[in-house]
C-alpha positions as CSV (number, residue, x, y, z in Angstrom):
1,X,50.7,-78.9,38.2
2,X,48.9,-75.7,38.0
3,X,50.3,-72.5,40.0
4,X,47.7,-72.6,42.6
5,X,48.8,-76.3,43.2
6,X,52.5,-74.9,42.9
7,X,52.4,-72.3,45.0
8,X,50.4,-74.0,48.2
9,X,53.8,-77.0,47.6
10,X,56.2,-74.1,47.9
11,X,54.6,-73.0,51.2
12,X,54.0,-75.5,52.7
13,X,58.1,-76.6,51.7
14,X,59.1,-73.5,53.0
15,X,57.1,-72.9,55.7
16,X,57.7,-76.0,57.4
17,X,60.1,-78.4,56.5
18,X,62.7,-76.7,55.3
19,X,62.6,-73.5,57.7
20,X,66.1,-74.4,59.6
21,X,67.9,-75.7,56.4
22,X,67.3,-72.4,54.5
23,X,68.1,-70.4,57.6
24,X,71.6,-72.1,57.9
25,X,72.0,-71.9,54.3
26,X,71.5,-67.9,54.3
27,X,73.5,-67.4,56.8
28,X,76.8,-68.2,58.0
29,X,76.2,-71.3,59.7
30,X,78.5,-74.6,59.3
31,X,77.1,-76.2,56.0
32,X,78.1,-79.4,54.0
33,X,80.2,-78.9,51.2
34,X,77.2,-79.5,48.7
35,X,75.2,-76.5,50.7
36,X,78.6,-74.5,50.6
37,X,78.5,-74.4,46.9
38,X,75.0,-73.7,46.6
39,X,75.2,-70.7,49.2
40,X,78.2,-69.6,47.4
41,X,76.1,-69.4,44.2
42,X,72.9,-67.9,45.6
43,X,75.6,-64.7,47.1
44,X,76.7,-64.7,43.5
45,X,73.4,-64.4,42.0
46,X,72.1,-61.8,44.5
47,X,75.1,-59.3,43.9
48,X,74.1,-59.9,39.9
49,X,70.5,-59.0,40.7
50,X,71.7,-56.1,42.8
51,X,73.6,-54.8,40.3
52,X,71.0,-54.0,38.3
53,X,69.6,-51.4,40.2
54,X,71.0,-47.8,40.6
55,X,73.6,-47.6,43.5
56,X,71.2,-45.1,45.2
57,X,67.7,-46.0,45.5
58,X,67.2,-43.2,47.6
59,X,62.7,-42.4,46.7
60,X,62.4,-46.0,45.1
61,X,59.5,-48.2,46.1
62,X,61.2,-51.7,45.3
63,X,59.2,-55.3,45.6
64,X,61.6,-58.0,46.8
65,X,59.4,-61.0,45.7
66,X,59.7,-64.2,47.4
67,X,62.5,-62.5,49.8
68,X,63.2,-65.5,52.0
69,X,65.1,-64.5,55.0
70,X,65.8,-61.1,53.8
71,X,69.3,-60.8,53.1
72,X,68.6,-59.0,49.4
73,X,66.2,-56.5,50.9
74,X,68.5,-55.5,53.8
75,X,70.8,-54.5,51.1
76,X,68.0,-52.7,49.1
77,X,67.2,-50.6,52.4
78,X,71.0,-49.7,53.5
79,X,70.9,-47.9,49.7
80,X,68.1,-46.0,50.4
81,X,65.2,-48.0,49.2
82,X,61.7,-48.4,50.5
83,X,61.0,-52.0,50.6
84,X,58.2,-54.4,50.4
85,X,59.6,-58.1,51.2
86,X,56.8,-60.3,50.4
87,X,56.9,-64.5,50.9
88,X,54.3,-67.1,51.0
89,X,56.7,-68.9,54.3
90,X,55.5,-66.4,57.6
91,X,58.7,-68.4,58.9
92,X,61.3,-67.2,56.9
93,X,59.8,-63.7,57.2
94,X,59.9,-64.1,60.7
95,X,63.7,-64.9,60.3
96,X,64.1,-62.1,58.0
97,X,62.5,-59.6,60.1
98,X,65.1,-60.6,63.3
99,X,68.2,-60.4,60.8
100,X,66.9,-56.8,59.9
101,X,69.6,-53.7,60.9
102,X,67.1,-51.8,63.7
103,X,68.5,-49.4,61.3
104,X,66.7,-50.6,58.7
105,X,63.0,-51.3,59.7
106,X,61.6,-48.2,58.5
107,X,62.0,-49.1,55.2
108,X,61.4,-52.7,54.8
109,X,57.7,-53.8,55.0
110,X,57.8,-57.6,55.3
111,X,54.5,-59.4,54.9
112,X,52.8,-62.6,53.5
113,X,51.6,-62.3,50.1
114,X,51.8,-64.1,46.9
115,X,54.5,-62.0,44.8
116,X,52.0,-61.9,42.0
117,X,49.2,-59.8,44.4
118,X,48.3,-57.1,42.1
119,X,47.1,-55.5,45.7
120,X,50.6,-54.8,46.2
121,X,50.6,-51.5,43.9
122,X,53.2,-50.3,41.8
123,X,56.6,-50.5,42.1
124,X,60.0,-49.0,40.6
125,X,61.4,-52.2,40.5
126,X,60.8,-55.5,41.1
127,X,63.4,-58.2,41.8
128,X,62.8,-62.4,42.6
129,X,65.5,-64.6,43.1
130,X,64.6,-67.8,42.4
131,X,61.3,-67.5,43.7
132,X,60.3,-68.2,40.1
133,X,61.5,-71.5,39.2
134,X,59.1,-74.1,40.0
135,X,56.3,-72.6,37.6
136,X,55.7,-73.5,34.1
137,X,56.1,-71.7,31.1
138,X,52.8,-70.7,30.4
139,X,52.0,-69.8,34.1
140,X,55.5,-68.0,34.5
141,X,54.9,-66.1,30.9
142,X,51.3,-64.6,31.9
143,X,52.3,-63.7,35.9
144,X,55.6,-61.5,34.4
145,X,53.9,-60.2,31.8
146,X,51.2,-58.8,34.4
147,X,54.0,-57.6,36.2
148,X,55.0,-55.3,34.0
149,X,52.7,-53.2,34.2
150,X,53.3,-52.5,37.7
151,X,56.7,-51.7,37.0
152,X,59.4,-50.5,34.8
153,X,62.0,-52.6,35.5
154,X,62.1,-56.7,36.9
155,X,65.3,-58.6,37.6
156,X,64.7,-62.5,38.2
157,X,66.5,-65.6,38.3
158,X,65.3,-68.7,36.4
159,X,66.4,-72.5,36.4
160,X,68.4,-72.5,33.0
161,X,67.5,-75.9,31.0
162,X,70.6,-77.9,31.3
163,X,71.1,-81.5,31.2
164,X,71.8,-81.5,35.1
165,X,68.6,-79.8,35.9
166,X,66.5,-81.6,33.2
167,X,67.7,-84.6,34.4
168,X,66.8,-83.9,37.9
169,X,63.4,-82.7,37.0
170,X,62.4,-85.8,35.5
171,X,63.8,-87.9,37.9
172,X,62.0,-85.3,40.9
173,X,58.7,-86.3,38.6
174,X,59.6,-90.0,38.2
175,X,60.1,-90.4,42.3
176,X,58.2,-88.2,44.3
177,X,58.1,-87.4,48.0
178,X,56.3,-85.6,50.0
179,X,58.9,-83.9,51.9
180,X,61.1,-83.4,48.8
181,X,61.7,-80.0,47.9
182,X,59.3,-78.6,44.8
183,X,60.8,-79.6,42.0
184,X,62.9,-76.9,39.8
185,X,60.7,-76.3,36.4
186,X,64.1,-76.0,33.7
187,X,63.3,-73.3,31.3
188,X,64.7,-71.9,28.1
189,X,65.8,-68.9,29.1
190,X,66.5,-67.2,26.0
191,X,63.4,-68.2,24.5
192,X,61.8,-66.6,27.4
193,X,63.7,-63.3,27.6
194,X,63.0,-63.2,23.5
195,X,59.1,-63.4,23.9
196,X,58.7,-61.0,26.5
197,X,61.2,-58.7,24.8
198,X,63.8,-59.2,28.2
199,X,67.3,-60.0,28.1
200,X,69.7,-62.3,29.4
201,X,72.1,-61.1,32.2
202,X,74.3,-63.8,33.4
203,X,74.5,-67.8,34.4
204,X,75.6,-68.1,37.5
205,X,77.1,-72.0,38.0
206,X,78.4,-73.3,41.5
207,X,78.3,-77.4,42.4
208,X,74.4,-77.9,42.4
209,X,73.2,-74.4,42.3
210,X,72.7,-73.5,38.5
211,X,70.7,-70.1,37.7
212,X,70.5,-67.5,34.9
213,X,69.3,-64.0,35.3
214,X,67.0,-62.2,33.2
215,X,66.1,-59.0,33.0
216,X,62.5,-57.0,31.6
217,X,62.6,-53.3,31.3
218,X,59.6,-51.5,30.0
C-alpha cells in the first residue's frame, strides 16, 4: 500500500473509529490491563523523545508530528517552546486542544496537516511518536530524508522488527478488517538509522507496546 493509501487508512482509523479508545488510552481513564501496558509504554517513550531536546526551549519552533491528543506538545509548550501540533484526525486535535493548559495556548498551533507538508516551514526540531510506523521503508526513507532539510534535529519512534510484531503484521495482512487498526509496518531500525546517518536511542518494551527511538541530527 502506497502512503497516500496509508495515510487516508490512518485517518480515517483515527478520526473515527478509534477517537474514544485513544482518548481513554492518553489519559487517565480506567483501561484493560493490555491498554495499561501499552499506555505505560507510550509515557515511556514520550519522556525518551523529550529527552532529547534541551530542557529550555525557550525561542524554538518545534513540529510535534502526528501529535494525537497533545500530551507531548503540552510538555513542549510548558518549556518554553513554540509549537505546531499537526494530525491527520481533526478529532483527536479537538481533544488535544481541550486538554491544553489556558496557559499554554499561545504557543501551541494545533491544525490538520499531513506531518510531511513541506508548507509547514522550518523547524528547530521535529519529533513523531509513532506516527511513523505504518509506512514502508522506501516511503518512510524518502519523507525523513526531506525532513531534514527543514530541520536540524528529528526524534521518532519506529516499530522495531521483532518476531511479535512481524508476526502480527503478517497475520494483520493475512486477515483484514475494515475496522482493524492500520497495520504496524516492522522495520529494521538499525539499518535505517545507518542509511540516513541517524542513530539508535532506546527500545522501549511494555506487554504489546514495542517501539525503538531514533534519532537524525544534521
Amino acid at each position: 500500500m502506497d502512503y497516500a493509501a496509508t495515510r487516508s487508512r490512518v485517518e480515517g482509523y483515527f478520526d473515527r473509529s478509534a477517537t474514544k479508545v485513544w482518548a481513554d488510552l492518553t489519559s487517565d481513564a480506567p483501561v484493560s490491563r493490555v491498554r495499561a501496558t501499552v499506555r505505560a509504554g507510550r509515557e515511556r517513550m514520550r519522556d525518551v523523545i523529550l529527552s532529547r531536546l534541551p530542557d529550555d526551549l525557550s525561542g524554538m519552533r518545534v513540529l510535534d508530528a502526528g501529535c494525537g491528543t497533545g500530551a507531548k506538545a503540552a510538555a513542549m509548550a510548558a518549556r518554553g517552546a513554540e509549537v505546531v501540533a499537526v494530525d491527520v484526525a481533526p478529532k483527536l486535535l479537538e481533544i488535544a486542544a481541550q486538554r491544553l493548559d489556558p496557559a499554554l495556548r499561545g504557543r501551541v498551533t494545533f491544525a490538520a496537516r499531513d506531518m510531511f507538508d513541506g508548507g509547514l516551514g522550518r523547524f528547530d526540531a521535529i519529533v513523531a511518536q509513532d506516527s511513523m510506523i505504518y509506512y514502508g521503508a522506501g516511503d518512510l526513507k524518502a519523507k525523513l530524508d526531506a525532513l531534514r532539510g527543514r530541520a536540524p534535529l528529528i526524534v521518532t519512534s519506529l516499530a522495531p522488527r521483532t518476531r511479535l510484531l512481524t508476526v502480527m503484521f503478517l497475520a494483520g495482512k493475512a486477515f483484514p478488517r475494515s475496522d482493524r487498526s492500520p497495520a504496524m509496518v516492522p522495520h529494521d531500525v538499525d539499518r535505517m538509522a545507518r542509511d540516513l546517518d541517524g542513530s539508535v536511542i532506546e527500545r522501549v518494551t511494555s506487554g504489546f507496546y514495542i517501539s525503538t527511538a531514533m534519532e537524525l541530527r544534521a
